[in-house]
N, C-alpha and C positions, 0 to 999 in steps of 0.2 A: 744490474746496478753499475753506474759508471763510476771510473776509479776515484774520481773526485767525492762519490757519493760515499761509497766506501769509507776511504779514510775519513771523511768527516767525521759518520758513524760510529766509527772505531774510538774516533777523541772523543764523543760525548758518552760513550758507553762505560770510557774509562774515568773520567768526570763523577759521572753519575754513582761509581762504583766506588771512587774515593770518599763521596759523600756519602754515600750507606755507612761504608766502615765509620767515619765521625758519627753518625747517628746513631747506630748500634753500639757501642760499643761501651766498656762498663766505667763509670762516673764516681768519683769521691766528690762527700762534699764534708766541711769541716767550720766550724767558727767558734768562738768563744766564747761562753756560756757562765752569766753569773752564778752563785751558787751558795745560799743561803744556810752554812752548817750550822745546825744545834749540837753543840758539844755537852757532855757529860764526865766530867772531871773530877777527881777524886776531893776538889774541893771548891763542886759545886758546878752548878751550869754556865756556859758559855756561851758566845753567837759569833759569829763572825763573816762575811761575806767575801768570797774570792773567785775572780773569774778563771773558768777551770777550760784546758785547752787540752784536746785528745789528737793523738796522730797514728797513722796507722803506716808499716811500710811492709811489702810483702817480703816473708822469712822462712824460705825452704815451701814445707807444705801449709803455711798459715800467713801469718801476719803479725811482725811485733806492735803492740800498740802501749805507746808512749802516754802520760797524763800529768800534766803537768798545772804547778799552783804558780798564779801570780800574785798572789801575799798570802801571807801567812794568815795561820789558822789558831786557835786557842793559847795558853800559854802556859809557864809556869811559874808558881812562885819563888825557885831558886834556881840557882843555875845550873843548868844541862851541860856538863861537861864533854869532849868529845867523843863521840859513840855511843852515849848513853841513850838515846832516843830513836827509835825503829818504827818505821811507818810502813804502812799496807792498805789498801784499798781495794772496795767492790766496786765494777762499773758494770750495770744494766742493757742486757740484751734486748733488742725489741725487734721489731720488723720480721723478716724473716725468721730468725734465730730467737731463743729466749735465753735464760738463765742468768748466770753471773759469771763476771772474769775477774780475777784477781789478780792486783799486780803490786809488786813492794820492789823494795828499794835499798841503797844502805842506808846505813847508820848517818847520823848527823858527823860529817869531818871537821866542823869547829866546834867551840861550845856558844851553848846559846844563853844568851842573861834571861836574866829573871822578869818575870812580868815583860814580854814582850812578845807577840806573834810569832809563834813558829811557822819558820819557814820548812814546804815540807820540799825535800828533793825531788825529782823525777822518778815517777814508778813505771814499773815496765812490764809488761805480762804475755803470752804465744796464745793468740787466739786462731784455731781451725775451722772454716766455716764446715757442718753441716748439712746444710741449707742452702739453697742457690736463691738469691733475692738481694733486696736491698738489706740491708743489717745498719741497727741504731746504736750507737755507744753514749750511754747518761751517766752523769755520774754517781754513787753509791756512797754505801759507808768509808769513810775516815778512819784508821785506825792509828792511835800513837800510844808505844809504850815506852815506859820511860820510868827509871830505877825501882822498878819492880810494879809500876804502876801502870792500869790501862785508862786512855780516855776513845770515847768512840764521839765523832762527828756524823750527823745525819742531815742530810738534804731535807728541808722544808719547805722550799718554794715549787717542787715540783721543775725541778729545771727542763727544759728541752737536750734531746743531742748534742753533743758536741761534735761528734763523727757520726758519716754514713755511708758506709761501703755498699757497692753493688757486687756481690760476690757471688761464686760458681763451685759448686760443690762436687764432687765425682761420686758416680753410684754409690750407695755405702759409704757415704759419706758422715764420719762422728764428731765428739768433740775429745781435745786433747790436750796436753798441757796446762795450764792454767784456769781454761774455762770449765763450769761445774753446769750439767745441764743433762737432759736427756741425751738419749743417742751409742751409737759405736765410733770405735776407732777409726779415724778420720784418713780419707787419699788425700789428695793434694790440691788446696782450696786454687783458685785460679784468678786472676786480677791484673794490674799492670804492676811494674815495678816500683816507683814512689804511687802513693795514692794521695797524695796531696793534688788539690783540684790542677795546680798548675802545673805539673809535672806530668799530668794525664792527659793534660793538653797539646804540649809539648811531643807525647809518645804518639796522640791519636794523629798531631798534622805529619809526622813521618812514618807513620801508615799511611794515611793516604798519598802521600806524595809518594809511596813507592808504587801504589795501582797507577799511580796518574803515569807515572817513568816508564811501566808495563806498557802501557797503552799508546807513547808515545815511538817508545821502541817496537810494536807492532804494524804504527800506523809507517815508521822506516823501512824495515821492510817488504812491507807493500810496495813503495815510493821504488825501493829498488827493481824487485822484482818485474813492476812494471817496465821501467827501464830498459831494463836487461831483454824484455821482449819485445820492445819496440827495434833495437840495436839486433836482432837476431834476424824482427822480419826488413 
């Protein structure tokens, strides 16, 4: 093969190789999902609708995953003074994984009036894949207690994902921290650093672009090398 053919080969090989790694390679995807609670309140039933947003970002050997309310949910009839009010939630495993994850939160840091939507803080819970696959995160029960009271919110529209992680589990792989499921104690789940779609993006084009740098630095090289042997004979 003539040197020109060479090096050619060498660039598209390395081309080629950067686009495997993007294609291969593991995908979050994530959006915002209405979410129809029926509450159950110590004085009487509730409804409320709020679109529920999940995040996930990988933490040591799992992933913290974030859950987060864009209005508030049921209410009360007098005022929630501050810290009086502590919220928790289930989110729905599917896909590869099952069970449940739980995640809470603090306390209310203002007080909240009477007869108005509680707004619930950000919950946060350590989920360890398992399972190697795509993994579904839905939203679950609501929980708020509040002076000495519990009220529980439940999904009734059947909502879809809000996360979905493609995740990698090491042999013996269980579940840990927060999540309630079958299984043993978990090695070390494997993913990209943010899982937010667009930070995986981000990670995947600076993998490829370091094969493509590989391939370009080999095909110099060459370039020299050949040189160097013309200049000799």
């Amino acid at each position: 093969m003539s040197y020109r053919n060479r090096t050619a080969a060498l660039a598209s090989a390395a081309a080629l190789a950067g686009s495997a790694v993007l294609m291969a390679a593991p995908v979050a995807r994530a959006e915002v999902v209405d979410v129809n609670y029926q509450c159950k309140t110590p004085i009487g039933d509730k409804s409320a609708v709020s679109p529920i947003d999940i995040k996930g970002v990988e933490d040591g050997d799992g992933y913290k995953i974030t859950m987060s309310w864009q209005k508030g949910v049921s209410s009360s009839p007098v005022e929630l003074g501050k810290g009086a009010m502590t919220p928790s939630a289930t989110i729905a495993l599917g896909g590869a994984d099952d069970g449940t994850l739980t995640v809470t939160g603090p306390a209310n840091d203002a007080a909240l009036p009477a007869n108005t939507p509680i707004k619930i803080n950000d919950l946060s819970g350590t989920y360890t894949p398992k399972k190697s696959g795509k993994v579904t995160f839905t939203a679950g029960v609501l929980t708020i207690k509040a002076l000495g009271t519990t009220t529980t919110c439940t999904p009734t529209n059947d909502p879809g994902p809000s996360l979905t992680l493609d995740v990698k589990a090491a042999s013996g792989g269980g579940s840990t921290g927060s999540a309630q499921g079958g299984g043993s104690d978990s090695d070390s789940g494997a993913g990209l650093p943010q899982t937010g779609p667009e930070d995986s993006a981000i990670a995947l084009g600076t993998l490829g672009g370091t094969v493509l740098l590989a391939g370009a630095a080999g095909a110099l090289w060459l370039t020299r090398r050949h040189q160097n042997a013309g200049t000799r004979h």
